[in-house]
C-alpha positions in Angstrom: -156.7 8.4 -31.5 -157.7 9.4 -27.9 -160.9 10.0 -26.7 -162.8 10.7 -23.9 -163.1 7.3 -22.2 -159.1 6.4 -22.8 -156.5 7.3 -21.0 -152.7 7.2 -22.3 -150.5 5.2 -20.1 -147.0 4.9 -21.7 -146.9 6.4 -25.8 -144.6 3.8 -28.0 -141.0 6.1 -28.6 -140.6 6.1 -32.0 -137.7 8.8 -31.6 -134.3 8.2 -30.0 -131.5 9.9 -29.5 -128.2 9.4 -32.0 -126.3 5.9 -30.7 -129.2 5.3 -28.2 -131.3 3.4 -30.6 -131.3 0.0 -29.5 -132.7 1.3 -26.0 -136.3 2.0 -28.2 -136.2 -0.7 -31.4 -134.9 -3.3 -33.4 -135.2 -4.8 -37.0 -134.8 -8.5 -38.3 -135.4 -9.2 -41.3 -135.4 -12.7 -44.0 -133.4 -15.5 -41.9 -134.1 -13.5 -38.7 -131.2 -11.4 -39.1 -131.3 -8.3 -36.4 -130.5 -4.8 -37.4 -130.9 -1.7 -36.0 -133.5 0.9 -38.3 -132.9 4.5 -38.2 -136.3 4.8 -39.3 -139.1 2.8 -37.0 -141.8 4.1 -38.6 -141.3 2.4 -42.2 -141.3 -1.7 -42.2 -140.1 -3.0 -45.4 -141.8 -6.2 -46.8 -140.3 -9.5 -45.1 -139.3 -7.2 -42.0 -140.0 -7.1 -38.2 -140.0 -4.1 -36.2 -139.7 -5.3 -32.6 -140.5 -3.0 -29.8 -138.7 -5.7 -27.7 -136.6 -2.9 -25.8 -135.9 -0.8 -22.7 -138.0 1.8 -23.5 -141.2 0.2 -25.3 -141.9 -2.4 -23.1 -144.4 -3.2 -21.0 -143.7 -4.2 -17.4 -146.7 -6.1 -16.5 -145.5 -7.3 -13.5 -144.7 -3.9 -12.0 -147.9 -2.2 -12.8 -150.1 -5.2 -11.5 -148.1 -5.0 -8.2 -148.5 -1.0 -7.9 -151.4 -0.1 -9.8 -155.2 -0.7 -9.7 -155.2 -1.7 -13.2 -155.7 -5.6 -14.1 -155.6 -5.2 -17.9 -154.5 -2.4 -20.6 -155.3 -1.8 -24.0 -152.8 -1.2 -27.3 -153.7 1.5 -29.8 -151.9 1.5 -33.3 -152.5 3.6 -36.2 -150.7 2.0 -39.2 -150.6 1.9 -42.9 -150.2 -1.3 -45.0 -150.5 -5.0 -44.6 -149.4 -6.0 -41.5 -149.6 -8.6 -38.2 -149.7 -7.3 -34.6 -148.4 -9.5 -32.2 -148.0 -8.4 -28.3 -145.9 -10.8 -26.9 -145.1 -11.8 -22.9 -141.9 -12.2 -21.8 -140.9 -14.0 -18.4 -137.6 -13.9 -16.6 -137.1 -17.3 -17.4 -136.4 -16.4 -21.1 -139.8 -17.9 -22.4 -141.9 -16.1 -24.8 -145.9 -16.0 -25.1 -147.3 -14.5 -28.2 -150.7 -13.3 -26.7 -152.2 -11.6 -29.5 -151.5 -12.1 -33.0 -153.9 -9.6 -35.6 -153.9 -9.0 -38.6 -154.4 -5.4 -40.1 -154.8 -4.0 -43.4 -155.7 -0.6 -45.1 -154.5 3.1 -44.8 -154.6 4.7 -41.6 -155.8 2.0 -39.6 -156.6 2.2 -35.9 -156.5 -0.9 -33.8 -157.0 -1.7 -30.2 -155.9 -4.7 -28.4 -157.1 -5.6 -25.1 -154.1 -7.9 -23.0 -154.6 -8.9 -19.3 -152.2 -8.2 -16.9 -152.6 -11.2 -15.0 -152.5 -14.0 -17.1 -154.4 -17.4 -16.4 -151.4 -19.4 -15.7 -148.5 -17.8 -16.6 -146.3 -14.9 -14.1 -147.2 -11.0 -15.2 -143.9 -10.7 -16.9 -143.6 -7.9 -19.3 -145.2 -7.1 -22.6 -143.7 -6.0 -25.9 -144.9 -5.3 -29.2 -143.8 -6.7 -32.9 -145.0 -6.1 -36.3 -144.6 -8.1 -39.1 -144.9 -6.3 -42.9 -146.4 -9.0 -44.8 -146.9 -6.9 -48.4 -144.8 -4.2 -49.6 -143.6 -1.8 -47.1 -146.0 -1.3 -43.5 -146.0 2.8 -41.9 -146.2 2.6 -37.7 -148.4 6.2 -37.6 -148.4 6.3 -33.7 -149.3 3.9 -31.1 -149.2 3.6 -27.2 -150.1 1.6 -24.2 -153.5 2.8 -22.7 -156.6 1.9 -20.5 -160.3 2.8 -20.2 -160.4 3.4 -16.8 -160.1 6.7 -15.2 -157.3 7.7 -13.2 -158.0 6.7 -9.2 -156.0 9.3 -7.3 -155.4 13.3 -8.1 -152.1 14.1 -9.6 -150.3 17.2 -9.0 -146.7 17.1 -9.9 -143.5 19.4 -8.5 -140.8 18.8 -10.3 -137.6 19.7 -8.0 -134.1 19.4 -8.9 -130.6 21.4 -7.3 -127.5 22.8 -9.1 -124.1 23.7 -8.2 -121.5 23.2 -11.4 -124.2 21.9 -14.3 -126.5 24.8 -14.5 -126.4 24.5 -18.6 -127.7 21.3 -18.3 -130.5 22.0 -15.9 -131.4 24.4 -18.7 -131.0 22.1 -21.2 -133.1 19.9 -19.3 -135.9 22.7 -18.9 -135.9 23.3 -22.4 -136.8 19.3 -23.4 -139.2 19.5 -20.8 -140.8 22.7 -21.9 -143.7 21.2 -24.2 -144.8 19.1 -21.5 -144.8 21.2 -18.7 -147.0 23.0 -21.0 -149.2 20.6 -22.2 -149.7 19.0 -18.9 -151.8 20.7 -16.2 -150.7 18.2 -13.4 -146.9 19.4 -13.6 -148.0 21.9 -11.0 -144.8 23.9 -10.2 -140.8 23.3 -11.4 -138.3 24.6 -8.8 -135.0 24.7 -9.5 -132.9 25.8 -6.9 -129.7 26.9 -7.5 -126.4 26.5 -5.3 -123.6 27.7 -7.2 -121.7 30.8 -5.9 -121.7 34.1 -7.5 -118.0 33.2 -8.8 -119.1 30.4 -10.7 -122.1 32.1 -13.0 -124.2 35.1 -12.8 -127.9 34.0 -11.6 -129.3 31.6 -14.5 -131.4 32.5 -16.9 -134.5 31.1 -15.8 -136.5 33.7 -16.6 -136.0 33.9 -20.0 -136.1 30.0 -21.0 -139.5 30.4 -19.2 -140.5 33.2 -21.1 -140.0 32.0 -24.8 -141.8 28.3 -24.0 -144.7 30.1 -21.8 -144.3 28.3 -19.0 -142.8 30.9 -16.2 -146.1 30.6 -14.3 -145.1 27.6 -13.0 -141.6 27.7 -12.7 -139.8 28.8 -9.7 -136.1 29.9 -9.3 -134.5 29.4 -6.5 -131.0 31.1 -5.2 -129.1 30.0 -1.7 -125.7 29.5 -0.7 -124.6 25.5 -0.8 -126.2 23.5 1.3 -125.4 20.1 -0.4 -127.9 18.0 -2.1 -129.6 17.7 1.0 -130.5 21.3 1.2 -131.5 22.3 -2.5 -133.6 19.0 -1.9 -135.0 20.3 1.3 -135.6 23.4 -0.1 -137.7 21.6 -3.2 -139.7 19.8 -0.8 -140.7 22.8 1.2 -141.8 24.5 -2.2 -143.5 21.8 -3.6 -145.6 21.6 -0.1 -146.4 24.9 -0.2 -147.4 24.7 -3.7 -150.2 22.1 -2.4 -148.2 19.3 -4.9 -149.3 16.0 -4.3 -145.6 14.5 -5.2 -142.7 16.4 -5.7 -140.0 15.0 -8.2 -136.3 15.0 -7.0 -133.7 15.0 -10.3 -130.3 15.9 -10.5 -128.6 18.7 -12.2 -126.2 16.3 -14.0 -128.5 14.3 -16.3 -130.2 13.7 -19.5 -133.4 13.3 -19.5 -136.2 11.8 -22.0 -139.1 14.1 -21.4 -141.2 11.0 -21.9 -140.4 9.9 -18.9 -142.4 12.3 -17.1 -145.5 11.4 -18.9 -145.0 7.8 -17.9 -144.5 8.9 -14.3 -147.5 11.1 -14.3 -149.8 8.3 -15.9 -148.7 5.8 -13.5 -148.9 7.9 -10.2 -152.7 8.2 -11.2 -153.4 4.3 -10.6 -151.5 3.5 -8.0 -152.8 1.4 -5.4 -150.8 3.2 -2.2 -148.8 6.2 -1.9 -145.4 5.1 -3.0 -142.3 5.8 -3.7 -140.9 5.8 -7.2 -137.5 5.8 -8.3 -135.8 5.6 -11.6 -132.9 3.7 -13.4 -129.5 5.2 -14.2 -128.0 4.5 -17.1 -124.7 5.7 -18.2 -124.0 9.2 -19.8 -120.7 7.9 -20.7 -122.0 4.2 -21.9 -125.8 5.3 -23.0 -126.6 1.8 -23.5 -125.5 0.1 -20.3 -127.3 -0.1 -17.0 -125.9 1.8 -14.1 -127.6 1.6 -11.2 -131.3 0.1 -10.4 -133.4 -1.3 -7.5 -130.3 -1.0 -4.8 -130.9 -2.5 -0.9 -129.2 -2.3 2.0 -127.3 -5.2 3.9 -128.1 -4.2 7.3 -125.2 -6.0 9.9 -122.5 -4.3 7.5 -124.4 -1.0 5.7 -123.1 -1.8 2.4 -124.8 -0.7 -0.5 -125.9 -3.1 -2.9 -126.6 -2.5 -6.9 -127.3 -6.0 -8.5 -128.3 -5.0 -12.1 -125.1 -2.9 -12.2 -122.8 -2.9 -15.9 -126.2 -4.8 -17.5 -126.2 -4.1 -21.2 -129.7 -2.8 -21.9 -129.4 -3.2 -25.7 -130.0 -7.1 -25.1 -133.2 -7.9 -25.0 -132.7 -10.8 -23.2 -131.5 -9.1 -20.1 -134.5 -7.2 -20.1 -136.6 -10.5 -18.7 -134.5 -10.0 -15.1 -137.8 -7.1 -15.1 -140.1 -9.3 -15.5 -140.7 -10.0 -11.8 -140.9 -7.5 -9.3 -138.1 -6.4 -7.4 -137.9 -4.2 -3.9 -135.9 -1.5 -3.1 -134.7 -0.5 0.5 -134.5 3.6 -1.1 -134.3 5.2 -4.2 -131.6 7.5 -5.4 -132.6 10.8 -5.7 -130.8 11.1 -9.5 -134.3 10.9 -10.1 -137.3 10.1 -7.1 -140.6 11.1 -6.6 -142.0 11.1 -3.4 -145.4 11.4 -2.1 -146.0 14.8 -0.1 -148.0 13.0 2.4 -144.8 10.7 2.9 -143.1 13.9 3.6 -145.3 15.3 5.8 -145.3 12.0 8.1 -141.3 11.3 7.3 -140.1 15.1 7.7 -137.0 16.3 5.5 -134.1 15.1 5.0 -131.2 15.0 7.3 -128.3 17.8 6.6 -125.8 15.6 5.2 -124.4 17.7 2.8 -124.3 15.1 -0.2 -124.3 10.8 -0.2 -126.9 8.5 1.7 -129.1 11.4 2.5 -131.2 9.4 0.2 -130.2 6.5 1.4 -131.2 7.5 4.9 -134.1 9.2 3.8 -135.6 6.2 2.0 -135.2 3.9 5.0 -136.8 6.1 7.2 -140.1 6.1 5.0 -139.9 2.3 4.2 -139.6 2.0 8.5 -142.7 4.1 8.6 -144.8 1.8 5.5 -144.0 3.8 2.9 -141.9 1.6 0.4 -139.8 2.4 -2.5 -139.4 0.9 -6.0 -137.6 0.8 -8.8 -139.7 1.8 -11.8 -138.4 0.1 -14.9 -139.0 2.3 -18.1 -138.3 5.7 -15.9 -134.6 6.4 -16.1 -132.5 8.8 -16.6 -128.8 9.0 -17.9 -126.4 10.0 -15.4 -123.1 12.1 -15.6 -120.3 9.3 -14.6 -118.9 9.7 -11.3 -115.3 9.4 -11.8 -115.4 12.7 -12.7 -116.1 13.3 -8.7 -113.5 14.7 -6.9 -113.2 11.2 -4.8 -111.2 12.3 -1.3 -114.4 14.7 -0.8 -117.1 12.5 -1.5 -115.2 9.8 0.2 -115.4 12.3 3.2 -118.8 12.1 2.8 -119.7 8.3 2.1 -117.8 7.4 4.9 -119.5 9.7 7.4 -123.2 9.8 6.1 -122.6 5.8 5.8 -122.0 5.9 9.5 -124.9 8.3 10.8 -127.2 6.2 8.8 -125.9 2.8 10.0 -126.5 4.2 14.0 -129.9 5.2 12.3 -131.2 2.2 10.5 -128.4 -0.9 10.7 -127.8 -3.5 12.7 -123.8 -2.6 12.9 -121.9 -2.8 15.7 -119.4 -0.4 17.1 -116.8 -3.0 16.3 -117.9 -3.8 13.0 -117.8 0.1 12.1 -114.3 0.1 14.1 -112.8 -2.5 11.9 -114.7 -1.0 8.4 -112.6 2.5 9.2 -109.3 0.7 10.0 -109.3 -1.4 6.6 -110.3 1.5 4.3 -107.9 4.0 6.6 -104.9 1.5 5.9 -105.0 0.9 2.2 -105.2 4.3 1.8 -102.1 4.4 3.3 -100.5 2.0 1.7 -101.4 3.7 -1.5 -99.9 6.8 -0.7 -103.4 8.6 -0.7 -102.6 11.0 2.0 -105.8 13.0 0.8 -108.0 10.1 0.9 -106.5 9.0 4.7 -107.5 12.5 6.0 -110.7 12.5 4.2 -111.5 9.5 6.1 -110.3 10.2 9.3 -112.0 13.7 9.6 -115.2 11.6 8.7 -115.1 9.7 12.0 -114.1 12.4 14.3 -117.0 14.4 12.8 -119.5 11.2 13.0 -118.3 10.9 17.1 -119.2 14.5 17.3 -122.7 14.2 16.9 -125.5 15.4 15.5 -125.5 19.1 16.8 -122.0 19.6 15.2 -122.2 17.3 12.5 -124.8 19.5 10.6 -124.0 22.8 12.0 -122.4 25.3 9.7 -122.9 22.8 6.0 -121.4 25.4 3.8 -118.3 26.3 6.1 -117.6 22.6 6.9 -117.2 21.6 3.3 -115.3 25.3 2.4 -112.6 23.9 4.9 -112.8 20.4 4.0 -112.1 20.9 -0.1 -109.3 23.3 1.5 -107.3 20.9 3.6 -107.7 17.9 1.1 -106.4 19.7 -1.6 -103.2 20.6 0.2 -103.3 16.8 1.3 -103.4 15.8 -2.5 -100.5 17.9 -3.6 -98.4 15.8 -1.0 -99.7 12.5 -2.4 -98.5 13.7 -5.6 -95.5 14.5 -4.8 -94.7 11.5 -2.5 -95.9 9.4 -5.9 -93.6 11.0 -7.8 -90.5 11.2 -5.2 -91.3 7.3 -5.0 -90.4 7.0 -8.3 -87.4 9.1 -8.9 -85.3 8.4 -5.4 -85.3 11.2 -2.6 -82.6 13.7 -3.2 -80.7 17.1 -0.8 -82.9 19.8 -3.2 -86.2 17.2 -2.1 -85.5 16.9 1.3 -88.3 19.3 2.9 -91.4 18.0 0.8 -89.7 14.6 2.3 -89.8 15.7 5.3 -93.7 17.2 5.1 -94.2 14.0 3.9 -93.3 12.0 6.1 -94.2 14.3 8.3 -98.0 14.0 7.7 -97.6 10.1 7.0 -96.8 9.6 10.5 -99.4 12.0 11.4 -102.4 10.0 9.7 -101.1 6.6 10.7 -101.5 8.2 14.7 -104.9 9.6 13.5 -105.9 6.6 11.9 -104.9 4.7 15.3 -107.0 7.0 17.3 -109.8 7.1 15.7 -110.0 3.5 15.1 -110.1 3.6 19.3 -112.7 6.0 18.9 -115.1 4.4 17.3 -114.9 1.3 19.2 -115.0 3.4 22.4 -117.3 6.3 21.2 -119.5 4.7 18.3 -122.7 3.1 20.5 -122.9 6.4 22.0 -122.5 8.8 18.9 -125.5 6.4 17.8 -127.7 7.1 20.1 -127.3 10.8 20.1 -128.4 10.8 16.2 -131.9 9.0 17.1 -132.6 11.0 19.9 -131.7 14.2 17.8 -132.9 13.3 14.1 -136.3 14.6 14.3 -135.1 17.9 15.1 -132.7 17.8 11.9 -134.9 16.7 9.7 -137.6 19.3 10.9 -139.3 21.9 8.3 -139.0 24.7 10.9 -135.1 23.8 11.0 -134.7 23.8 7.6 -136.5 27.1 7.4 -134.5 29.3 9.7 -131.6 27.7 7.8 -133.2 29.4 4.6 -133.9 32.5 6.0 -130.8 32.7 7.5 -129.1 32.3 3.9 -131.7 34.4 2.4 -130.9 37.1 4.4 -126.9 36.8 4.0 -127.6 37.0 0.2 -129.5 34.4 -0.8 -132.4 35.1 -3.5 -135.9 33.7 -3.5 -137.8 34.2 -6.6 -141.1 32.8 -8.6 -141.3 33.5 -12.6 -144.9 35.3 -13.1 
């Protein structure tokens, strides 16, 4: 169907995965009855297939807002007697069938021209439905297109980090595999790998690469733990070298449609300005329901905010909230590509460890002009994160919240005072003697600064996991004590209790004081100091320290 003057923007999915159906098609039938159709491909007389869906629509409004593109064309191949219709779609709910044709005969190709901006109506997003008007109708193949030739070079790096889900960063590789191969602008995949010798033997990268033929361009990766923030950093630096013009950021913990990628690597071909482009979580757990999307920052109190969170994607209705464009202050790096030139003006990211380096990261760019979106129609599915060991990444919310506040809010010390004494105290009253000490170690090591803040990243959190698990074991037990009645034989886990309850609770009081006292000036040490943090040449000697205390550095050839 392609030829040289047409360009493939976003191929309709005719394929899904088992229970993830309704995210790709739907079915009604006589009376306008809606079923789901293991088979999209066939359309019984009387029937509707309706690409009306997450994944099969068009979202107009986003690609006339980042793209050079005012109109695209539709390319079916089908079978039998049937009636195209592309439909709009605005976030009021209201529907606009823009094209209505009929086709008939075997192996028919048909192209559709549909403006992006309409005369009068708002961009809004565009979705296909076909209607089998004689015996049964066959959907061939069929996808969103244009005829004009990509504007800007594309040369993709794919980067993504790994601690405890090697096996599915494999399984990742392997759905990726054909269209690494097929693609020549997926330039280079590095996968660096954090986990310690303990936890696996080096993965086998080499050999995945080997049977699918594509271990010129991919890049393994070995270095003691350095967080998210480091294996990131460390992708970054790779991709540069590799003369990438973006470099993808995914996580290890995700599944991943490889179509995906050949939406992104259409799209980053039109756009207008070098942006950057996140994508949409969805559940692992709940495949159909909307995690996280186009999240923004309220400045005064640096809370994080997720407005399309828990939206059932399997309605199309609640698709229209993507029919108008909406911002994002940062995009979460579960799956983020970036702009090298961005990088290069930005720097790398901060040594945080884990939690709102992205964050920080992406509100540093948008400071400097570089803005991030959204992207509906690139998502991945996310491993849940209740399965986090909270007291340690509450360690780390809490203190990266705090740098990045001093970095980019408008909070006061106060206001950062009073946050820390309300969390600190219901912890408390909970009995979460872990989660107290978590958070209390997070402001004495926010007033610290910056110079001991990201000093020695794998130590810090070695000791950290250390003294909160010893922490938990006397929450537990002070749970369970409160529940049976002290005793003589439980009198010195009492006593350690209390002990350490009285201990936090003086902790808590002083750093509350601290902050209040100490916060402004903690503050301006991280913007004085940032640059130097965030430097390559930093980030380097970092690496080469690692490398030579073990770590491995090696490229599949």
């Amino acid at each position: 169907m392609a030829d040289t003057r047409h360009w493939v923007l976003q191929p309709l999915q005719l394929e899904a995965g088992a229970g993830c159906e309704a995210l790709y098609w739907r079915r009604h039938g006589p009376g306008n009855s809606w079923a789901t159709v293991q088979d999209p491909r066939r359309i019984l007389c009387g029937s509707t297939l309706s690409l009306d869906s997450f994944c099969n629509s068009f979202f107009a409004a986003y690609w006339l807002e980042l793209t050079v593109l005012d109109q695209v064309l539709i390319r079916l191949e089908t079978t039998g007697y049937c009636r195209l219709r592309v439909i709009r779609a605005g976030a009021d709910g209201q529907r606009e069938t823009v094209v209505s044709r009929e086709i008939s005969g075997d192996n028919i190709s048909t192209e559709c021209k549909v403006a992006l901006r309409p005369a009068v109506a708002p961009p809004g997003r565009l979705f296909i439905e076909i209607d089998a008007l004689a015996g049964s109708v066959i959907l061939h193949e069929g996808h969103w297109g244009t005829a004009a030739k990509p504007t800007r070079p594309v040369r993709l790096a794919l980067a993504t980090c790994c601690y405890a889900a090697g096996e599915m960063v494999l399984e990742t590789l392997r759905r990726l595999a054909p269209t690494i191969l097929s693609d020549t602008r997926i330039v280079q995949v590095i996968v660096v790998d954090q986990a310690p010798d303990s936890a696996h033997s080096p993965l086998p990268i080499g050999e995945l690469a080997a049977s699918h033929g594509i271990e010129s361009r991919l890049q393994y990766v070995r270095q003691p733990n350095l967080g998210g923030s480091g294996g990131f950093a460390r992708g970054m630096i790779e991709a540069l070298a590799a003369d990438a013009t973006h470099v993808l950021l995914m996580d290890d913990d995700i599944r991943l449609d490889p179509n995906v990628i050949v939406r992104l690597v259409a799209i980053l071909g039109y756009l207008e300005h070098p942006v950057t482009l996140g994508g949409q979580m969805l559940d692992m757990t709940d495949p159909l329901r909307l995690h996280a999307s186009h999240e923004n920052v309220e400045p005064e109190a640096f809370r994080l905010r997720n407005p399309c969170h828990g939206m059932r994607l399997d309605e199309p209705d609640t698709l229209d909230a993507f029919a108008i464009v909406h911002r994002s202050d940062y995009a979460g790096w579960w799956f983020c590509c970036i702009p090298t030139v961005t990088i290069e003006a930005a720097g790398l990211p901060l040594p945080l460890f884990v939690r709102h380096d992205d964050v920080e990261f992406g509100l540093r760019t948008s400071a400097m002009g570089s803005a991030s979106w959204a992207m509906p129609g690139l998502f991945v599915w996310h491993a849940s994160s209740a399965a986090r060991p909270a007291p340690t990444y509450a360690y780390y919310d809490h203190r990266n919240r705090m740098i990045a506040a001093m970095l980019h809010g408008n909070v006061t010390a106060d206001r950062l005072a009073d946050q820390h004494a309300g969390a600190t105290q219901n912890a408390l009253l909970a009995g979460r003697l872990d989660l107290c000490l978590a958070l209390c170690r997070a402001a004495d090591d926010f007033l610290s600064g910056p110079e001991k803040a990201f000093a020695g990243l794998e130590a810090r959190h070695q000791r950290l996991v250390g003294d909160l698990a010893r922490a938990l074991l006397l929450s537990v037990a002070a749970e369970r004590l409160a529940r049976q009645g002290g005793s003589a034989a439980r009198s010195s886990v009492t006593q350690r209790i209390d002990g350490l309850c009285k201990t936090l609770q003086e902790e808590r009081n002083r750093t509350v004081l601290a902050l209040t006292q100490h916060a402004e000036d903690a503050g301006r040490r991280y913007r004085t100091e940032a640059g130097q943090h965030s430097d390559a040449t930093k980030w380097r000697s970092l690496f080469n320290e690692m490398d030579a205390s073990g770590g491995t550095h090696e490229t599949l050839a």
